[in-house]
Chimera marker file (.cmm) of the C-alpha trace (Angstrom):
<marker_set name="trace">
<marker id="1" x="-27.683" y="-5.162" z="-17.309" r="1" g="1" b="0" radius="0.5"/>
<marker id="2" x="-24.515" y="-7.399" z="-16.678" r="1" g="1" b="0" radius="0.5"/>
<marker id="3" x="-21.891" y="-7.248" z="-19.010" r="1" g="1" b="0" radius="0.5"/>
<marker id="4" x="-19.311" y="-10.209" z="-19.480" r="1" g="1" b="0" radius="0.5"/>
<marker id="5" x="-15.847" y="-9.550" z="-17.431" r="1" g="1" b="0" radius="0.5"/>
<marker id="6" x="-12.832" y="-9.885" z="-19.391" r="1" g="1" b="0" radius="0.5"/>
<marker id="7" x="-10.108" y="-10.786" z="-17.016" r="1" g="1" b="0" radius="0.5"/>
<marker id="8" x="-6.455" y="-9.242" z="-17.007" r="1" g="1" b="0" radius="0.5"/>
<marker id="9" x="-3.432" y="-11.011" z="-16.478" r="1" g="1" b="0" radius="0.5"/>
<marker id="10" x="-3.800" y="-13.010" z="-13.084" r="1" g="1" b="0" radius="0.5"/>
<marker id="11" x="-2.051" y="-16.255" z="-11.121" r="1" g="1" b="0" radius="0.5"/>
<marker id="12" x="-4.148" y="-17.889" z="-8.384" r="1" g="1" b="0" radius="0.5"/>
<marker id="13" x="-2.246" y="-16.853" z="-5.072" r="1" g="1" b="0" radius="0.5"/>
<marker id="14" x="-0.102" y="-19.731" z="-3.889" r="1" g="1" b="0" radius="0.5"/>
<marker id="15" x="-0.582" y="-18.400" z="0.031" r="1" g="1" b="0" radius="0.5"/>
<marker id="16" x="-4.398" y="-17.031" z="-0.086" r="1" g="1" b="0" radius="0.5"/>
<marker id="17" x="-4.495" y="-17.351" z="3.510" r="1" g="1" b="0" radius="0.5"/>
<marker id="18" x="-1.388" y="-15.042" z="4.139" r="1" g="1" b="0" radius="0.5"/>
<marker id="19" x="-1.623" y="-11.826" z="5.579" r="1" g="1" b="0" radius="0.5"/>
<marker id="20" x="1.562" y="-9.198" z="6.499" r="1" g="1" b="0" radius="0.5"/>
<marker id="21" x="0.697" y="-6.764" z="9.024" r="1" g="1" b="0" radius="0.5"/>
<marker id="22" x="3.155" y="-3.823" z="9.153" r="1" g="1" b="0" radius="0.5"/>
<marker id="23" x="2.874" y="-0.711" z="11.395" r="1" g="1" b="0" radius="0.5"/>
<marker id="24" x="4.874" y="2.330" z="9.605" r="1" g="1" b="0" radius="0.5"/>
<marker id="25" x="4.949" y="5.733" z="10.299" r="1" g="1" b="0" radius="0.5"/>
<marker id="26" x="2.623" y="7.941" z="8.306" r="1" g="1" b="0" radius="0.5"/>
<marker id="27" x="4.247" y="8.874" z="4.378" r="1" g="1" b="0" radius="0.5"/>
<marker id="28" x="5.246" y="12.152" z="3.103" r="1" g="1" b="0" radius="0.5"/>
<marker id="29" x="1.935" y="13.060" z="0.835" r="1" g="1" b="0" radius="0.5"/>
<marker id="30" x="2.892" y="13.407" z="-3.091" r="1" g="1" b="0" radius="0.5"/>
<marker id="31" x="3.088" y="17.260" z="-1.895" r="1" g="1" b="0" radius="0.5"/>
<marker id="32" x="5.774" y="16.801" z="0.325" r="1" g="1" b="0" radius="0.5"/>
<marker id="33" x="7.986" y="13.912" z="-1.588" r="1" g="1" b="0" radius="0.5"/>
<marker id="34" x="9.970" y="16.466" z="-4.044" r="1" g="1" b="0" radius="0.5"/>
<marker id="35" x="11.582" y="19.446" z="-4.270" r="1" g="1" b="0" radius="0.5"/>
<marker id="36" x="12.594" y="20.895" z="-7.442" r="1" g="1" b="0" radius="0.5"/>
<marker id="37" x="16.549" y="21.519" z="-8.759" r="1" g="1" b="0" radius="0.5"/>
<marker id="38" x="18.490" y="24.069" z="-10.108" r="1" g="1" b="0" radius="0.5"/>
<marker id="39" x="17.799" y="22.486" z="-13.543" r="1" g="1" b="0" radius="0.5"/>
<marker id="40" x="14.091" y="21.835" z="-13.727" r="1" g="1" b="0" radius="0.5"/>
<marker id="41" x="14.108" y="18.471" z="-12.781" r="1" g="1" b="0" radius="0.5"/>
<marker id="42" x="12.543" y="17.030" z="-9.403" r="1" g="1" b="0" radius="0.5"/>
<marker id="43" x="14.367" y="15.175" z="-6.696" r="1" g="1" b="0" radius="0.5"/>
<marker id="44" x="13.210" y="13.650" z="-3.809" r="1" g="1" b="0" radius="0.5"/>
<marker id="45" x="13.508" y="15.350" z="-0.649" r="1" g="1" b="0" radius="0.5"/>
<marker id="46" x="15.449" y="14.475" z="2.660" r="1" g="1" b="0" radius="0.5"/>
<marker id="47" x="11.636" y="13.868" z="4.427" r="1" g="1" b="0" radius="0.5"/>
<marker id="48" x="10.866" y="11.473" z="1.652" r="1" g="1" b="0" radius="0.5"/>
<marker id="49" x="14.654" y="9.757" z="1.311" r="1" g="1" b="0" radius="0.5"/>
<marker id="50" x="14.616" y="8.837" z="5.096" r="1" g="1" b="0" radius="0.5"/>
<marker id="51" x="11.109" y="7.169" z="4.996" r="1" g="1" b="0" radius="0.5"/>
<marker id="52" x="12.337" y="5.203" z="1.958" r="1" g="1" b="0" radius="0.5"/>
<marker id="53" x="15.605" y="3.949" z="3.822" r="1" g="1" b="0" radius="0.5"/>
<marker id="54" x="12.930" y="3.341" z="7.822" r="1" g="1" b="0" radius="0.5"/>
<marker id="55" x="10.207" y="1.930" z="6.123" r="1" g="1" b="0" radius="0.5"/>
<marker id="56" x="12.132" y="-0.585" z="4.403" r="1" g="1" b="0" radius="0.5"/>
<marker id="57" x="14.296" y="-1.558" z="7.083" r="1" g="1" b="0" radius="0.5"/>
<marker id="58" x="10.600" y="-2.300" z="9.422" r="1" g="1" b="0" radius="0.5"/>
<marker id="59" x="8.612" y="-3.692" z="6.634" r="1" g="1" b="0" radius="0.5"/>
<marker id="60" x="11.804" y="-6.141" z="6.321" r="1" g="1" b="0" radius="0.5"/>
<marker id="61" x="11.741" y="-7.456" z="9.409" r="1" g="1" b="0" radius="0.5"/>
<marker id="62" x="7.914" y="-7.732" z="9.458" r="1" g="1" b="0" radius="0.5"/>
<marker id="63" x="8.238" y="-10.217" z="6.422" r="1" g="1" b="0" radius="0.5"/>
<marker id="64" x="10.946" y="-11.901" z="8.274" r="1" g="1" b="0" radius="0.5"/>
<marker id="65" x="9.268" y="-12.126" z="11.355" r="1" g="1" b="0" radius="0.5"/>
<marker id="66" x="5.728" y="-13.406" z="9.845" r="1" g="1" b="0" radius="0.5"/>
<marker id="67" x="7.663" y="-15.330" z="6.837" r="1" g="1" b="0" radius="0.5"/>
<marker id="68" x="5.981" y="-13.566" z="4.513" r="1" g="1" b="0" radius="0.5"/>
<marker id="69" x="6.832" y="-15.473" z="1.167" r="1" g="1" b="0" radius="0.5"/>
<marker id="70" x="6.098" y="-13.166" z="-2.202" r="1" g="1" b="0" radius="0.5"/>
<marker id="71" x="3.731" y="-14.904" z="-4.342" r="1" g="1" b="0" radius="0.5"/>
<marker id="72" x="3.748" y="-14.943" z="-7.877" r="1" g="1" b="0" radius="0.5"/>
<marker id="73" x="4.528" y="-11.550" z="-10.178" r="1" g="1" b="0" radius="0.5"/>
<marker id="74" x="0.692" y="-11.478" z="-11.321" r="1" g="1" b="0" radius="0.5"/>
<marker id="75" x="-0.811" y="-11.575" z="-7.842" r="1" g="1" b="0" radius="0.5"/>
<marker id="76" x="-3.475" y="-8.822" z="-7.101" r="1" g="1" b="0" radius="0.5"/>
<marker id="77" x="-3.065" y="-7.991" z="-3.702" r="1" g="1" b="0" radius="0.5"/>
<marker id="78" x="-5.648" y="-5.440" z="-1.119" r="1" g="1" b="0" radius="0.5"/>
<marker id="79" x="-3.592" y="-3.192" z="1.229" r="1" g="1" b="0" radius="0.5"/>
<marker id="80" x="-5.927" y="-2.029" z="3.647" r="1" g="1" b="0" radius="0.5"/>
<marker id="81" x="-4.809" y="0.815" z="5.564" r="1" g="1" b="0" radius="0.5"/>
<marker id="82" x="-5.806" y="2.632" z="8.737" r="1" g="1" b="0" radius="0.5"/>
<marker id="83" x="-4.415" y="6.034" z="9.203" r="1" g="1" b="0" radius="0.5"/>
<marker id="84" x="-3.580" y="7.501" z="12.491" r="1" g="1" b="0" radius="0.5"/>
<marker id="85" x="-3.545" y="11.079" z="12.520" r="1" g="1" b="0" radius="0.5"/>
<marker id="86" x="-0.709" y="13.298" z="14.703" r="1" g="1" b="0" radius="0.5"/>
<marker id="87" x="-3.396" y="15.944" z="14.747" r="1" g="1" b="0" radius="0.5"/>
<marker id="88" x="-7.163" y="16.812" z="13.659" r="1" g="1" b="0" radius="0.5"/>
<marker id="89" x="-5.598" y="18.871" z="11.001" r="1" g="1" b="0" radius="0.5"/>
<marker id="90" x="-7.578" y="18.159" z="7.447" r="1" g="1" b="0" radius="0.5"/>
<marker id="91" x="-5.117" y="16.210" z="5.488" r="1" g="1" b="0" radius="0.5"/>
<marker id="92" x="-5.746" y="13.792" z="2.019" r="1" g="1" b="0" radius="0.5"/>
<marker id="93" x="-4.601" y="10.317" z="3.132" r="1" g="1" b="0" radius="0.5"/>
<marker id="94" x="-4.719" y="9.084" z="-0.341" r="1" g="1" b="0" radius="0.5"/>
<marker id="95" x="-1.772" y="11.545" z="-0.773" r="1" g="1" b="0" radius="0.5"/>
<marker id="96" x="0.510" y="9.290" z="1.069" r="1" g="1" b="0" radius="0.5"/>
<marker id="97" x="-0.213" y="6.274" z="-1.227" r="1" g="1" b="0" radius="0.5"/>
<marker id="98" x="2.056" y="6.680" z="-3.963" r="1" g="1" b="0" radius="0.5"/>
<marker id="99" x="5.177" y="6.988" z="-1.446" r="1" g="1" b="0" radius="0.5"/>
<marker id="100" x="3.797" y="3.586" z="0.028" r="1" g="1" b="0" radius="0.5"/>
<marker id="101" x="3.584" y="1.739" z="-2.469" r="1" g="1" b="0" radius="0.5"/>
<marker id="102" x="6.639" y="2.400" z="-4.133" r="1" g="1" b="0" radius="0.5"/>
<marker id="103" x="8.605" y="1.072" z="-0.848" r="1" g="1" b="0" radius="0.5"/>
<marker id="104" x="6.363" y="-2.059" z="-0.596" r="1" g="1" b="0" radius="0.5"/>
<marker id="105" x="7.377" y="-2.578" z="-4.674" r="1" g="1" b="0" radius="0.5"/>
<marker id="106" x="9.892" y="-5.062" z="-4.800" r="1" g="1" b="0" radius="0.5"/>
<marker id="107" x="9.966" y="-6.524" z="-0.802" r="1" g="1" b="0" radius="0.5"/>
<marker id="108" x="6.159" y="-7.368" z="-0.633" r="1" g="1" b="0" radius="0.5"/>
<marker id="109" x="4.922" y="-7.410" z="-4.183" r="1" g="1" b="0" radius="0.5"/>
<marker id="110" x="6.887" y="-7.658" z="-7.618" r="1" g="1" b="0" radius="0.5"/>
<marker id="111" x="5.017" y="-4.495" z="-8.932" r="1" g="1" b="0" radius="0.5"/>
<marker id="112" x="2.772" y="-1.931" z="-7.313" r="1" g="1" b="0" radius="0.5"/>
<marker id="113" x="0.453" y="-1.810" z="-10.704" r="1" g="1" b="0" radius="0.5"/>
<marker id="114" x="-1.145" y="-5.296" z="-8.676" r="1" g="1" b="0" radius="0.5"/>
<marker id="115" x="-1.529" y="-3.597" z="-5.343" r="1" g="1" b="0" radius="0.5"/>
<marker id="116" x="-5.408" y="-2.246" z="-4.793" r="1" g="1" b="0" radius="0.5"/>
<marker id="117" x="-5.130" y="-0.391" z="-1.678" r="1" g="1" b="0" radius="0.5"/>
<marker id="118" x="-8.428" y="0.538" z="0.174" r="1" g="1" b="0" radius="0.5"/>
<marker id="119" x="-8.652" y="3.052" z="3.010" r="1" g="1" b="0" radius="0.5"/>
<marker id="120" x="-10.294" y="1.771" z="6.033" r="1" g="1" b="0" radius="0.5"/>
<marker id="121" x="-10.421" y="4.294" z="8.606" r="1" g="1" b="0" radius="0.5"/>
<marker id="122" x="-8.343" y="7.599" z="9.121" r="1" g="1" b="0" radius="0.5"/>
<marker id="123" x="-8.275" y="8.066" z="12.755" r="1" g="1" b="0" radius="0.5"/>
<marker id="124" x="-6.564" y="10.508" z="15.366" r="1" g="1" b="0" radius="0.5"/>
<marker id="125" x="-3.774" y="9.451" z="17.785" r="1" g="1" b="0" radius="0.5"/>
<marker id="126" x="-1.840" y="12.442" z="19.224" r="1" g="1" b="0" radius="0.5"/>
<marker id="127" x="0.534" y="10.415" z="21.306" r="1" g="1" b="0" radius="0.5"/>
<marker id="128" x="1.243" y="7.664" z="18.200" r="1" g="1" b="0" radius="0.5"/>
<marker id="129" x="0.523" y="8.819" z="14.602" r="1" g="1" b="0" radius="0.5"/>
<marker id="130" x="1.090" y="5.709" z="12.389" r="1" g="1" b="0" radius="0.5"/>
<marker id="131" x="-0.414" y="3.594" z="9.938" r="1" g="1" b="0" radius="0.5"/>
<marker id="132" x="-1.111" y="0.388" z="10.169" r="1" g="1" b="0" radius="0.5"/>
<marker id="133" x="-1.112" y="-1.715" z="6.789" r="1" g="1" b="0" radius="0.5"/>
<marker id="134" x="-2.347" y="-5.357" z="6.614" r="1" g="1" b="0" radius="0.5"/>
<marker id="135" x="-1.158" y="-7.148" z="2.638" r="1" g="1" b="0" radius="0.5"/>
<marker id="136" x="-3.371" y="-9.845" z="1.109" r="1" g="1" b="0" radius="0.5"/>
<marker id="137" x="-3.729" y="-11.791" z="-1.678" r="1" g="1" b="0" radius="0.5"/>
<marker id="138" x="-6.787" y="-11.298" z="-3.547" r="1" g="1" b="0" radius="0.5"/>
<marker id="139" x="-8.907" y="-14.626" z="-3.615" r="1" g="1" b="0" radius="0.5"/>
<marker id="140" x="-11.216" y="-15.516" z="-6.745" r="1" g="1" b="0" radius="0.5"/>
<marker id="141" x="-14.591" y="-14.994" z="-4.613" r="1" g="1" b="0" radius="0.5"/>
<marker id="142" x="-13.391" y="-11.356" z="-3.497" r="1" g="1" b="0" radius="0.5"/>
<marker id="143" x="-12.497" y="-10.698" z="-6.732" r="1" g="1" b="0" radius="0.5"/>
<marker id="144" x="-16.077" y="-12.127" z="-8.169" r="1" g="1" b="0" radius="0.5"/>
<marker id="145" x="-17.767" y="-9.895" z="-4.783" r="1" g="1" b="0" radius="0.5"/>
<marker id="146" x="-16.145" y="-6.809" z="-5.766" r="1" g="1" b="0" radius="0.5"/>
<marker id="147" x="-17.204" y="-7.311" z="-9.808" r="1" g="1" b="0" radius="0.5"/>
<marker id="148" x="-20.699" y="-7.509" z="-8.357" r="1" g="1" b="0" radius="0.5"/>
<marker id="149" x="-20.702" y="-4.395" z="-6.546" r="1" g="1" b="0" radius="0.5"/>
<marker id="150" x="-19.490" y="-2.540" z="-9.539" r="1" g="1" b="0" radius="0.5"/>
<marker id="151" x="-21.973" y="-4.348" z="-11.829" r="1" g="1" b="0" radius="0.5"/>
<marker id="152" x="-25.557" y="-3.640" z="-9.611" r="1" g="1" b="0" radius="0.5"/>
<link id1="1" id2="2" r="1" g="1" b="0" radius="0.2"/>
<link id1="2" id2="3" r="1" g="1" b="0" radius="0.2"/>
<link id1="3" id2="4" r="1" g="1" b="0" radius="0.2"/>
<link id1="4" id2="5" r="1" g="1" b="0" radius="0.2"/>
<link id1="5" id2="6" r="1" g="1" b="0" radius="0.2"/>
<link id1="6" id2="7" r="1" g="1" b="0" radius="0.2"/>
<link id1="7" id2="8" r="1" g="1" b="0" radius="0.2"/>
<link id1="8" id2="9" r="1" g="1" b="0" radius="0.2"/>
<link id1="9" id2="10" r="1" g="1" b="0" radius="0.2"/>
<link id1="10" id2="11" r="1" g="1" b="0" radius="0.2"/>
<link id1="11" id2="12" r="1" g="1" b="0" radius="0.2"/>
<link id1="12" id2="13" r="1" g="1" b="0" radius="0.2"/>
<link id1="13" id2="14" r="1" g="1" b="0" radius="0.2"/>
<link id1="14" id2="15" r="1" g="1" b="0" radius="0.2"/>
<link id1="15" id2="16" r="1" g="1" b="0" radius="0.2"/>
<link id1="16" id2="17" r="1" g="1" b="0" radius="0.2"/>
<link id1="17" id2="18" r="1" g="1" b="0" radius="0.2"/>
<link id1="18" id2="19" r="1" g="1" b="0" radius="0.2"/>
<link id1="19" id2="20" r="1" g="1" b="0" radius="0.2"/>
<link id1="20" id2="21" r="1" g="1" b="0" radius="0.2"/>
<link id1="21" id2="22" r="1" g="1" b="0" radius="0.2"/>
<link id1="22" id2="23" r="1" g="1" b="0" radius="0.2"/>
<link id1="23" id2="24" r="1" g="1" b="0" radius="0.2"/>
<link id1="24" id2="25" r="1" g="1" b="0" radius="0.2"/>
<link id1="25" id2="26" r="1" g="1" b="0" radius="0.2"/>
<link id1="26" id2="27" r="1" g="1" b="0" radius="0.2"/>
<link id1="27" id2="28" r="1" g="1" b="0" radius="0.2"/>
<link id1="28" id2="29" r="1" g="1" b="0" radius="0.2"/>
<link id1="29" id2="30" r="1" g="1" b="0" radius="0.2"/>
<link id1="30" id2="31" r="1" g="1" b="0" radius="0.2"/>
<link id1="31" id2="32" r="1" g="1" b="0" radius="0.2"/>
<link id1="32" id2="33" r="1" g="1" b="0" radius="0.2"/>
<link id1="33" id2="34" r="1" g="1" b="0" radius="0.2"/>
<link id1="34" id2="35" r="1" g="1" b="0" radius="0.2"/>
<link id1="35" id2="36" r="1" g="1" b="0" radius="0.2"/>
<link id1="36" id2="37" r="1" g="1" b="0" radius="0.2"/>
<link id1="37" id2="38" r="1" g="1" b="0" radius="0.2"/>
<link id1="38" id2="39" r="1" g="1" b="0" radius="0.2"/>
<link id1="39" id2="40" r="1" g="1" b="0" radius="0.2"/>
<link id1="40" id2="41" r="1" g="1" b="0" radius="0.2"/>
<link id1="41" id2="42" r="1" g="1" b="0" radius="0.2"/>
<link id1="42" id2="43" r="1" g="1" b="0" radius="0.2"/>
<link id1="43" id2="44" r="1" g="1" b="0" radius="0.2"/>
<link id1="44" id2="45" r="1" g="1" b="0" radius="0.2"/>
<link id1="45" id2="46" r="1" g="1" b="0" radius="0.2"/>
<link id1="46" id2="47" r="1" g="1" b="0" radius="0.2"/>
<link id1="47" id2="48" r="1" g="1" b="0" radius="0.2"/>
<link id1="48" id2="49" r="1" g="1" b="0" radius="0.2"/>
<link id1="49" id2="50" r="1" g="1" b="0" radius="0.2"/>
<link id1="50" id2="51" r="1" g="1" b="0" radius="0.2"/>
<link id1="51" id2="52" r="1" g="1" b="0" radius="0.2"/>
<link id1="52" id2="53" r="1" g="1" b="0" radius="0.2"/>
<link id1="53" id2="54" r="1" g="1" b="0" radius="0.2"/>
<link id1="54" id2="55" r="1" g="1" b="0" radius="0.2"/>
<link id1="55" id2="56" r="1" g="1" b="0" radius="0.2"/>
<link id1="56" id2="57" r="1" g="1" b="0" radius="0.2"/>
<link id1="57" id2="58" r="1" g="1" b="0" radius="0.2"/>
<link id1="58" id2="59" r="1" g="1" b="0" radius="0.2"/>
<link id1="59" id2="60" r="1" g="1" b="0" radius="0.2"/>
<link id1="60" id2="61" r="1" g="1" b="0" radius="0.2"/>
<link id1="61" id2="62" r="1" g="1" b="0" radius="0.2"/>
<link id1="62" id2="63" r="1" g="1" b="0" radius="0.2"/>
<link id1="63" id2="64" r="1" g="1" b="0" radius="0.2"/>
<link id1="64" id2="65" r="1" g="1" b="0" radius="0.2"/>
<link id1="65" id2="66" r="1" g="1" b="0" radius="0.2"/>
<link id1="66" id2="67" r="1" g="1" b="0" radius="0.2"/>
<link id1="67" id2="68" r="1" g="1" b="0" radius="0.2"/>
<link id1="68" id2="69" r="1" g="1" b="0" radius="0.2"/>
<link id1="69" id2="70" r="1" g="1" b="0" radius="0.2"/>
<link id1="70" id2="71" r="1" g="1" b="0" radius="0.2"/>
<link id1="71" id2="72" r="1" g="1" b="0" radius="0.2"/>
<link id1="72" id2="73" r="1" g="1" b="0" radius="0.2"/>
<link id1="73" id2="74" r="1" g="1" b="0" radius="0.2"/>
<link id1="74" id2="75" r="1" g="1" b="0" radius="0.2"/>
<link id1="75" id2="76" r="1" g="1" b="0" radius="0.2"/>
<link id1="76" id2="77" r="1" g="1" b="0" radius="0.2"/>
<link id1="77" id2="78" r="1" g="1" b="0" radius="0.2"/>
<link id1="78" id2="79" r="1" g="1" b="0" radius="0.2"/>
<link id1="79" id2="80" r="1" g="1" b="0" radius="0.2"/>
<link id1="80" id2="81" r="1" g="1" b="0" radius="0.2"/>
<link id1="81" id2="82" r="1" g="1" b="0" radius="0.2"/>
<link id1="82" id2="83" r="1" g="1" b="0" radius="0.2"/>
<link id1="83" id2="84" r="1" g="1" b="0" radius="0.2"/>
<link id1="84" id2="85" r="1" g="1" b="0" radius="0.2"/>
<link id1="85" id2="86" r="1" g="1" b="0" radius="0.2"/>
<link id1="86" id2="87" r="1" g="1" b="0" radius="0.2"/>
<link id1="87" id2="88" r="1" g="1" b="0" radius="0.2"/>
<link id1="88" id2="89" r="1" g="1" b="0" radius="0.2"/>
<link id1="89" id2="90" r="1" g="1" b="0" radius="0.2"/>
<link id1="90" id2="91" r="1" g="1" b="0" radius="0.2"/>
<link id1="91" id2="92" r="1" g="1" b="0" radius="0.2"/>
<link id1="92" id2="93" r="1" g="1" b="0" radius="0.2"/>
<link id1="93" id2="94" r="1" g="1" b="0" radius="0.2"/>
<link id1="94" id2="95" r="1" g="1" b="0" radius="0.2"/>
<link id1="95" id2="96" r="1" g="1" b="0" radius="0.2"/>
<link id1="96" id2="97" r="1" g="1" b="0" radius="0.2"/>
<link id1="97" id2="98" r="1" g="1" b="0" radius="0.2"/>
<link id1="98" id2="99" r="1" g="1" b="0" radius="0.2"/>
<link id1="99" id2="100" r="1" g="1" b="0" radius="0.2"/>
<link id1="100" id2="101" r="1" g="1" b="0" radius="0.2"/>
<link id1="101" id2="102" r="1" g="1" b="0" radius="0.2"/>
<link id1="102" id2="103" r="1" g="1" b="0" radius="0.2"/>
<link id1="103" id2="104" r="1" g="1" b="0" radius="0.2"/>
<link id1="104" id2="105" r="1" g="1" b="0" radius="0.2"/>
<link id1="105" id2="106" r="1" g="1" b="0" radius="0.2"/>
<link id1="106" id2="107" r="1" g="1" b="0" radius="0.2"/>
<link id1="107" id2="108" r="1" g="1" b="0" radius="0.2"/>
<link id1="108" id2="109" r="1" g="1" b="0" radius="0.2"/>
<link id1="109" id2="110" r="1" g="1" b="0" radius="0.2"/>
<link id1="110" id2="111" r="1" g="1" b="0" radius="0.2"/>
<link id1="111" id2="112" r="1" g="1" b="0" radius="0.2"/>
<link id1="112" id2="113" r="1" g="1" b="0" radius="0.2"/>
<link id1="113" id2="114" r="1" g="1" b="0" radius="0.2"/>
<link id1="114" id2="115" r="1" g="1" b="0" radius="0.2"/>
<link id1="115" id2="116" r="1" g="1" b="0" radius="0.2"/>
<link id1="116" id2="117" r="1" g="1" b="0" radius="0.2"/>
<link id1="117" id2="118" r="1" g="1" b="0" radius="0.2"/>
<link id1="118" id2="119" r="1" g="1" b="0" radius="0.2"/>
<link id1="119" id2="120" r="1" g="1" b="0" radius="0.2"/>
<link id1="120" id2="121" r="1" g="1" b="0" radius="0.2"/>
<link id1="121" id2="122" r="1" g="1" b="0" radius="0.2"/>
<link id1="122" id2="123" r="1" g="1" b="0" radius="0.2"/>
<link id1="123" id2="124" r="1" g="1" b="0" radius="0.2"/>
<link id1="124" id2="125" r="1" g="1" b="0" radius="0.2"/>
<link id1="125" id2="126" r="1" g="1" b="0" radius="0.2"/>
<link id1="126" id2="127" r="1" g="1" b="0" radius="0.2"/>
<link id1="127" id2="128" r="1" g="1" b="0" radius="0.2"/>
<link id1="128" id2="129" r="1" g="1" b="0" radius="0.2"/>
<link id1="129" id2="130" r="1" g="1" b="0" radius="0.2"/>
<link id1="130" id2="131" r="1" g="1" b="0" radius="0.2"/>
<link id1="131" id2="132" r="1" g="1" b="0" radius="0.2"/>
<link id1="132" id2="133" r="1" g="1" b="0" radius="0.2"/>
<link id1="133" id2="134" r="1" g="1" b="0" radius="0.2"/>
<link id1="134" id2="135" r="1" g="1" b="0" radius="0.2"/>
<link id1="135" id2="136" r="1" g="1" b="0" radius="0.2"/>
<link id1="136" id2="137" r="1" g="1" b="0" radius="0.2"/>
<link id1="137" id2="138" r="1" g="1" b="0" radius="0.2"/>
<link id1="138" id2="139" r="1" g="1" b="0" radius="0.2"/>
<link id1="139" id2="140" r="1" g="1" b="0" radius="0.2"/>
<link id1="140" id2="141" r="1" g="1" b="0" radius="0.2"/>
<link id1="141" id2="142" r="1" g="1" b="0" radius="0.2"/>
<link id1="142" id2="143" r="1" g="1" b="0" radius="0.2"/>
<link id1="143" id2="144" r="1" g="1" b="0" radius="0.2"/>
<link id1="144" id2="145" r="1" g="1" b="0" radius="0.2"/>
<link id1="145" id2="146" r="1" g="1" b="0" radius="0.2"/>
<link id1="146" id2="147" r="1" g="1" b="0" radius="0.2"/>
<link id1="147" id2="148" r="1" g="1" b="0" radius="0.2"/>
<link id1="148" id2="149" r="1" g="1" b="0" radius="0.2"/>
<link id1="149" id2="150" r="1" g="1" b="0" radius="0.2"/>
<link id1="150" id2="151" r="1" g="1" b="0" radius="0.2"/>
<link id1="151" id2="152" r="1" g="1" b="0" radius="0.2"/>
</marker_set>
């Protein structure tokens, strides 16, 4: 049985065609991004700190490079990401989203609440452990396709 979809808050992409591809190195997972201070409270650590201030600086010149325009603030965008392993150690990729995303916020999307990131492939690359992110807008008929899926 299909029930009716009530739609959030959504503007038709201005650039549906536009895709940013970005190669970063891999995030600090969520267990790695803090360390806890003298008085109870959590900072960041260095680790997390210097991706912040590299990631940034490359996803920067990506945008500027493929004039990457940001569309408007209620834009649902897919991040599909393919992580390249350093090792064959068993790690949780979707640990390293929320570090991600928060650097993307701002530069490639107003807020991270409309970025639906999907794991493509974790793979294993010894000699260059990286991840490779490709930003799009969501169109109406991928939107309708995934509502589908959920629905049969």
């Amino acid at each position: 049985m299909k029930t009716e979809c009530i739609d959030l808050y959504r503007d038709k992409p201005q650039y549906p065609n536009k895709k940013l591809r970005i190669t970063l190195p891999i995030p600090p997972s969520v267990n790695h991004m803090y360390h806890n201070t003298r008085s109870g409270g959590k900072r960041l650590t260095r680790k997390a700190e210097d991706y912040i201030r590299d990631s940034r600086a490359i996803i920067n010149q990506a945008i500027e490079e493929q004039r990457w325009i940001k569309q408007d603030k209620a834009t649902w965008y897919y991040i599909d990401l393919t992580f390249f392993m350093p090792d064959r150690r068993i790690r949780d990729s979707h640990n390293c989203l929320k570090l991600l995303l928060d650097v993307m916020q701002g530069i490639v999307f107003d807020n991270d609440y409309y970025a639906m990131p999907r794991i493509q492939s974790v793979e294993y690359d010894k000699e260059n452990p990286r991840l490779e992110v490709c930003v799009f807008a969501q169109s109406e008929n991928a939107r309708d396709k995934g509502i589908q899926l959920a629905q049969n």
